[in-house]
N, C-alpha and C positions, 0 to 999 in steps of 0.2 A: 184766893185773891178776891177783894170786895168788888162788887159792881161796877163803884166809883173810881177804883183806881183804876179797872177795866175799861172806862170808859174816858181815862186820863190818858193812857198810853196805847190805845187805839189807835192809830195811823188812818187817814184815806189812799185809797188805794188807784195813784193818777198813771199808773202806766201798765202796760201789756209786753206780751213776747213778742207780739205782731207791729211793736211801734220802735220795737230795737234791732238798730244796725248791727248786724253780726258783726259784720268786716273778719280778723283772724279768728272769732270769738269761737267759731262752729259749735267746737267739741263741747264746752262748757255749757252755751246756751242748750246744746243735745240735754246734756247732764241734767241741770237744773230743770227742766220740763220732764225727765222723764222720774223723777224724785218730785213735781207739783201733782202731776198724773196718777199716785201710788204706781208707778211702773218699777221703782227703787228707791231703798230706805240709806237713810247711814246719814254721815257729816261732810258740810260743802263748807271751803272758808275759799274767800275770794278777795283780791287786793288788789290794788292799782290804784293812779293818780285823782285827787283829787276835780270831779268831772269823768270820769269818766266811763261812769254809768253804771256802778255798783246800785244804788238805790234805787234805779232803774230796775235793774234784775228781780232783787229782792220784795219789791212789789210786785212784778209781774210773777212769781213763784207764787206769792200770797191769791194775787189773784187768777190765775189758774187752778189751785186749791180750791176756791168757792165753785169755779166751772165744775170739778172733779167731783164735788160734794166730800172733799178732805179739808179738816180743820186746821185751818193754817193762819199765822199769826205777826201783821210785820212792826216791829219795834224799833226805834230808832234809841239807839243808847246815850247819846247828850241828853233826850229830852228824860233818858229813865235815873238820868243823876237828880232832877228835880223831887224825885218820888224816894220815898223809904225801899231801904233793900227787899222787902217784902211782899214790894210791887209782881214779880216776876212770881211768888209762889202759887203755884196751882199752874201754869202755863205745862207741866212737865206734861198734861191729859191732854195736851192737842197732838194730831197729828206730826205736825211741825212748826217751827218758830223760825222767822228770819230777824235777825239780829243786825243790826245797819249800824255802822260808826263802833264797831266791838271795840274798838282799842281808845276810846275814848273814855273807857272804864279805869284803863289803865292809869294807876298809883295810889285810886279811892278802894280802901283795904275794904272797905263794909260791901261795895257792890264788888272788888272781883273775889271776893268771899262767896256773896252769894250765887257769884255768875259757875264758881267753879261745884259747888254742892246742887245748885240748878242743871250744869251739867249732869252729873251723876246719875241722881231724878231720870233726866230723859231718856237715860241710857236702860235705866230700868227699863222701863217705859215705850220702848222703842219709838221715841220719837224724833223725827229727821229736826236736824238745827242745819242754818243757811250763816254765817258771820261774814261779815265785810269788815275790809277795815285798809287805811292808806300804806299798808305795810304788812309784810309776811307774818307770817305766825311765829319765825323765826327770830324776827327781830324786834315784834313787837313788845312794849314797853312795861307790862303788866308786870308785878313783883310777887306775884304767888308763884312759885315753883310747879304747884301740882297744877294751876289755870293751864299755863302756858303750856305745860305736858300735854292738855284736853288738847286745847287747840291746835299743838303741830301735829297731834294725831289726824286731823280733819283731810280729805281728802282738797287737796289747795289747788287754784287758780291763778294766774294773776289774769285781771280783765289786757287784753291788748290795746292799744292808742290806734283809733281809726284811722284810716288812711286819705289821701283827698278826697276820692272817686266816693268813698263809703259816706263819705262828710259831707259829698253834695249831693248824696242819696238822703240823707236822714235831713235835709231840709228841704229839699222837696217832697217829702214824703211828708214830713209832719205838717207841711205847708196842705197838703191836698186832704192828711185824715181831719183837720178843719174847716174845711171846704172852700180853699181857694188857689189858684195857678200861679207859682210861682218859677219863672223861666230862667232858661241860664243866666242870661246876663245880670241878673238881679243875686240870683244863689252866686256866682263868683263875686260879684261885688263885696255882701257879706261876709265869706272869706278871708277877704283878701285885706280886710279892713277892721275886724271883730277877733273875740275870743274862741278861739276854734273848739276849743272841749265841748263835750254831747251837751250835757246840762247850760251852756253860754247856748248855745245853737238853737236849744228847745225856746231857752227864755226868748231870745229874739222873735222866732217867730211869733210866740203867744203874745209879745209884745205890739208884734206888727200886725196880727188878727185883730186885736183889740183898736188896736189906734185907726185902724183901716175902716172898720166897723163902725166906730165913733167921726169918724169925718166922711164915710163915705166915700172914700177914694181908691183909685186901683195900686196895689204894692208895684210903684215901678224904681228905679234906682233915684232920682230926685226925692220921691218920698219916703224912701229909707233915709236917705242923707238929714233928711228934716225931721224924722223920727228918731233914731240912734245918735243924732249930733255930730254926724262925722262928714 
């Protein structure tokens, strides 16, 4: 793989393990850390609804990898349709590879071609693979016979849907590792009146750090209303 395209399909790495709500997650979030740590090798494929915090994970794997001093690599697969199937070769010499939107490959014969011979590679290789994707391995959409073989071999997930209590955790949380207080009445507001998925959740607050910052004013429920338009 050239520099260039290495440097095409490079991802920044915006989240941690430490900034995700578990809620029913336990086991999996256990799993994934202890495969970013070299603590254990092999195949994670993980699904659930759109938002609900798969590319969360898959970064946080990536970067607890750099913590570990393990070569680990996270790719989002819409953006690797822009790239020649060729993009991925040499990636088999890392560590591991987390794969984000894997079913987003699915019907483009030249990349699930190469995704399934890239499989292989790694297996040589022993290198740990991470895939996401909005749908089981089961039912996902891929038209290679031997791909979708790879993938329902992978040891599967599905992420769980937070629950209230976990939902008004992960905004006060994310509200304070920004550095500011965000109190009940303000966290049910949001709520009660937004998009509840992790990813709607995150945006609001960076939204309301940002706007808060810029006017200098304290996050109370009137300036939410005048920020989000609601």
């Amino acid at each position: 793989m050239s520099q260039q395209l290495t440097l095409n399909i490079m991802q920044p790495l915006a989240f941690a393990f430490d900034t995700f709500v578990e809620g029913s997650n336990h086991q999996l979030v256990a799993r994934l850390k202890m495969l970013s740590t070299g603590g254990l090798s092999g195949n994670i494929y993980i699904w659930g609804e759109q938002g609900s915090g798969k590319s969360h994970l898959l970064q946080a794997v990536c970067q607890q990898c750099q913590q570990s001093s393990i070569q680990g690599i996270y790719l989002n697969c819409r953006q690797l349709l822009e790239l020649p199937a060729e993009a991925i070769e040499g990636l088999e010499h890392m560590d591991l590879v987390a794969l984000d939107d894997i079913d987003a490959l699915a019907g483009h014969q030249e990349w699930e071609e190469a995704m399934f011979h890239f499989y292989n590679r790694a297996q040589i290789e022993h290198t740990s693979l991470v895939f996401s994707a909005v749908c089981s391995p089961q039912v996902i959409a891929v038209q290679l016979p031997d791909l979708k073989t790879r993938l329902n071999a992978a040891e599967t997930y599905r992420v769980n849907r937070l629950g209230d209590v976990d939902k008004h955790q992960l905004l006060t949380q994310a509200a304070e590792q920004r550095g500011f207080y965000l109190n009940d009445e303000v966290a049910n507001f949001i709520m009660q009146r937004s998009d509840r998925d992790m990813a709607s959740l995150h945006r609001i607050i960076e939204h309301l750090d940002h706007s808060s910052l810029t006017e200098q004013r304290k996050i109370t429920v009137p300036f939410v209303k005048k920020v989000l338009g609601i």
